[in-house]
C-alpha positions in Angstrom: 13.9 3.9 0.8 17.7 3.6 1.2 18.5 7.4 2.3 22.4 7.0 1.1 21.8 5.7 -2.0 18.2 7.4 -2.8 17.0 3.9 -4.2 14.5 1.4 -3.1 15.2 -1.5 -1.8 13.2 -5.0 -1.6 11.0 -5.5 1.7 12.4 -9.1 3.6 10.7 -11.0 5.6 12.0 -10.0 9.2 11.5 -10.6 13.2 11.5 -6.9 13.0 7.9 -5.2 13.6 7.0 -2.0 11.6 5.3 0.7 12.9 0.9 1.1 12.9 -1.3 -1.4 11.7 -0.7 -3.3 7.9 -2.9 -2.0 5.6 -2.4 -2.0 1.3 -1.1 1.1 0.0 -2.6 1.1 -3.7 -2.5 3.6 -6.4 -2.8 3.9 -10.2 -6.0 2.3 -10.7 -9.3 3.4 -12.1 -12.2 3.4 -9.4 -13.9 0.9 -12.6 -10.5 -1.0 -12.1 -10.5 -1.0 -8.3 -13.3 -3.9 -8.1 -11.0 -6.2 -10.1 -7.6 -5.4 -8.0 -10.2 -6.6 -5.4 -11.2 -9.4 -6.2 -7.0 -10.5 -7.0 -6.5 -9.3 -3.5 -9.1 -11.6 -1.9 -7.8 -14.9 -3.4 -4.7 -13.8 -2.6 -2.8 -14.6 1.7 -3.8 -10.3 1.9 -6.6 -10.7 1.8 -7.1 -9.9 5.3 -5.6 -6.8 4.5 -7.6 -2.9 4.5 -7.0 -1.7 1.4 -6.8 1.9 0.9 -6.9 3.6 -2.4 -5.0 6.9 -3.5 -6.5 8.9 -5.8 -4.4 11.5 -8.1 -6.3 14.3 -6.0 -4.2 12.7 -3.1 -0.5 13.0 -4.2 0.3 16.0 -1.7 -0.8 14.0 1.3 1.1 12.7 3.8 1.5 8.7 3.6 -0.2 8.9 7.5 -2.9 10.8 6.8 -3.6 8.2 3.9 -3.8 5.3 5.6 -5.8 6.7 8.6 
């Protein structure tokens, strides 16, 4: 997120290395829905990817404490 402007902005490709291990953020599906983001994601190039899903029971978490 762009702290001065409070906006989003689009994630480049980059030489740059982000913190932690890559792993898919994903949120706003059903746990019925989740098997066919799945099977997207795995004929997809993320498919080496973890996947973690949020539920709405989650949404006070920290993003870390998510993804571990």
């Amino acid at each position: 997120m762009n702290q001065k402007e409070g906006t989003f902005q689009r994630v480049e490709k980059t030489a740059e290395k982000m913190y932690g291990p890559r792993k898919l953020l994903v949120c706003g599906y059903l746990a019925k829905e989740q098997e066919t983001f799945m099977t997207c994601v795995k004929e997809t190039d993320l498919n080496d990817l973890p996947v973690v899903f949020i539920g709405e029971d989650e949404g006070d978490k920290l993003i870390s404490e998510m993804l571990t």
